[in-house]
C-alpha positions in Angstrom: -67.7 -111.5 -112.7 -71.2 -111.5 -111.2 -70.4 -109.9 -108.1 -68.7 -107.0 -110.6 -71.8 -106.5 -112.5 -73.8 -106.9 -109.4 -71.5 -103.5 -108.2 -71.6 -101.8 -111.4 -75.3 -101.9 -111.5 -75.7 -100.2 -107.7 -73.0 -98.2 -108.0 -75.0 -96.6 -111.3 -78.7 -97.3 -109.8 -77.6 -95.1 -106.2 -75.9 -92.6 -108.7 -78.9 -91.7 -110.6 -81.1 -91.7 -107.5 -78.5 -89.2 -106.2 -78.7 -87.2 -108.9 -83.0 -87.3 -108.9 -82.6 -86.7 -105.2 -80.4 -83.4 -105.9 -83.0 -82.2 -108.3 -86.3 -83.0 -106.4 -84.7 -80.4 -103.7 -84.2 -77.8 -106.0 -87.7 -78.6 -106.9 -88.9 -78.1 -103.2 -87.2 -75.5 -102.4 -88.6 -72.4 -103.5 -89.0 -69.2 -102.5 -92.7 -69.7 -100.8 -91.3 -72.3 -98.7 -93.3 -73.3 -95.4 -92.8 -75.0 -92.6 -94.0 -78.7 -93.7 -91.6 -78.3 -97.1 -88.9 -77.0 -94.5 -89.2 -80.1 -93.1 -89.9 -82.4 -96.2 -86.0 -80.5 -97.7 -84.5 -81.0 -94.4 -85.5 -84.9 -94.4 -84.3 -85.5 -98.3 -81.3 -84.0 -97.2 -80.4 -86.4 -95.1 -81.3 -89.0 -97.0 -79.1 -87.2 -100.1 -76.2 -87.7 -97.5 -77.1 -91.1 -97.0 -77.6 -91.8 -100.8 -74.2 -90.3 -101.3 -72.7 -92.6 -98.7 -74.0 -95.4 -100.2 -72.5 -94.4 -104.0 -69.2 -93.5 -102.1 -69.4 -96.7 -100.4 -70.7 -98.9 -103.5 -67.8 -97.5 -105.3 -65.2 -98.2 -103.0 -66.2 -101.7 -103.2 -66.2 -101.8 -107.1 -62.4 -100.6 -106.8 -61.4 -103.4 -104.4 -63.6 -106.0 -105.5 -64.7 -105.3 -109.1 -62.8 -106.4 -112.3 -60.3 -103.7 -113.1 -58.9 -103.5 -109.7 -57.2 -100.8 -107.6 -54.0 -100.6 -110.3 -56.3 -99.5 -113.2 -58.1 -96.6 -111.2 -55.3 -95.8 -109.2 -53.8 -94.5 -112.7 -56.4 -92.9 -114.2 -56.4 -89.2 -114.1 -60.4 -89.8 -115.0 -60.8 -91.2 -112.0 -59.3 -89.0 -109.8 -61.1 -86.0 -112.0 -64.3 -87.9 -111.1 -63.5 -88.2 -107.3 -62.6 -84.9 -107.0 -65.8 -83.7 -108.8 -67.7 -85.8 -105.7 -65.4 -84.3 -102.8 -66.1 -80.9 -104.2 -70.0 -82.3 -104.6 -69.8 -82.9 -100.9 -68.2 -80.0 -99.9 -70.6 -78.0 -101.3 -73.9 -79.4 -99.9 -72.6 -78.7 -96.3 -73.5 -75.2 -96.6 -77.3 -76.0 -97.6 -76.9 -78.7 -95.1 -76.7 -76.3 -92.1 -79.1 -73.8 -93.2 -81.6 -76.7 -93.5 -81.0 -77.6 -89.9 -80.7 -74.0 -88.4 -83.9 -73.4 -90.9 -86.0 -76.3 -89.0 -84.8 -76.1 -85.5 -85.7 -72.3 -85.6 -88.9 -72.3 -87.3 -90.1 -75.3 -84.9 -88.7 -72.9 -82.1 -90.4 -69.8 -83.3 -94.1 -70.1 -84.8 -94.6 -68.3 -87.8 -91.0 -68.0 -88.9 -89.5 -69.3 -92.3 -86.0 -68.5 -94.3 -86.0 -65.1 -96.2 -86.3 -65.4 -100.0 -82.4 -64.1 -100.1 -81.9 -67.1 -97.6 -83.7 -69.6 -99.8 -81.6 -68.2 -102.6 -78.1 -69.1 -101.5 -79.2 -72.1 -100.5 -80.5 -73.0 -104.0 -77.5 -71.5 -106.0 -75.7 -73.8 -104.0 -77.4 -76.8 -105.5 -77.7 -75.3 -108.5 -73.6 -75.4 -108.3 -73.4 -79.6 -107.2 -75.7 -80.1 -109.7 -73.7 -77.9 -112.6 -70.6 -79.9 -110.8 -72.6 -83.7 -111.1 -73.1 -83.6 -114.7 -68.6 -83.6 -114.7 -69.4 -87.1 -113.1 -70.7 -89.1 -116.1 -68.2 -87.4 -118.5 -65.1 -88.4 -116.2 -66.6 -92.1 -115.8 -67.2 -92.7 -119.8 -63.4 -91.5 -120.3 -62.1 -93.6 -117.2 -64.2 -96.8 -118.5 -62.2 -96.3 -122.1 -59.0 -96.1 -120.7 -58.3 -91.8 -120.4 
């Protein structure tokens, strides 16, 4: 029972800080971006991979090892909803995920250069989609934790 609650309460803490993560990025990166917030994105980046590694992992564990055990998720369409809702998550901060790289590598390479405003703008609307996305999450786990 501990080791449940113990599971439950980092599975939710690394979601939230997930979540804060995704939005402090949107935060940083705006259209007047320069090289040091290039860098500070790229960085949270890959700690928002890592973060979402650790929630992925966390909640594996919680499956396995919690409670309600692999037969009650396994047969909940709320869960799956709420696992595709993170694959799509994921699939969808790839895109940004490159440009943040290419972004960095080539404005170290080439003095003076940053991302065009249209550039900054993709990237952007695709976080602005994970987040849109993320806010399916809590819905699908409140309707998987009552039995939907």
């Amino acid at each position: 029972m501990l080791v449940d609650l113990v599971l439950a309460i980092l599975h939710h803490l690394a979601v939230f800080v997930l979540f804060a993560m995704l939005a402090v990025q949107l935060v940083w990166l705006k259209r007047d971006l320069d090289l040091q917030g290039l860098r500070r994105v790229a960085k949270l980046d890959i700690i928002y991979g890592a973060t979402a590694g650790a929630v992925l992992l966390i909640g594996v564990l919680r499956v396995f090892f919690g409670l309600k055990g692999w037969g009650y998720y396994a047969e909940s369409h709320s869960f799956w909803a709420k696992m595709a809702a993170f694959a799509l998550i994921g699939l969808m901060s790839i895109p940004p995920t490159m440009k943040f790289i290419a972004w960095r590598k080539r404005a170290e390479g080439e003095p003076g250069w940053l991302p065009s405003p249209a550039e900054i703008r993709s990237a952007r609307m695709y976080l602005h989609v994970e987040a849109t996305i993320f806010l399916a999450i809590p819905i699908f786990a409140a309707a998987m934790a009552r039995g939907y």
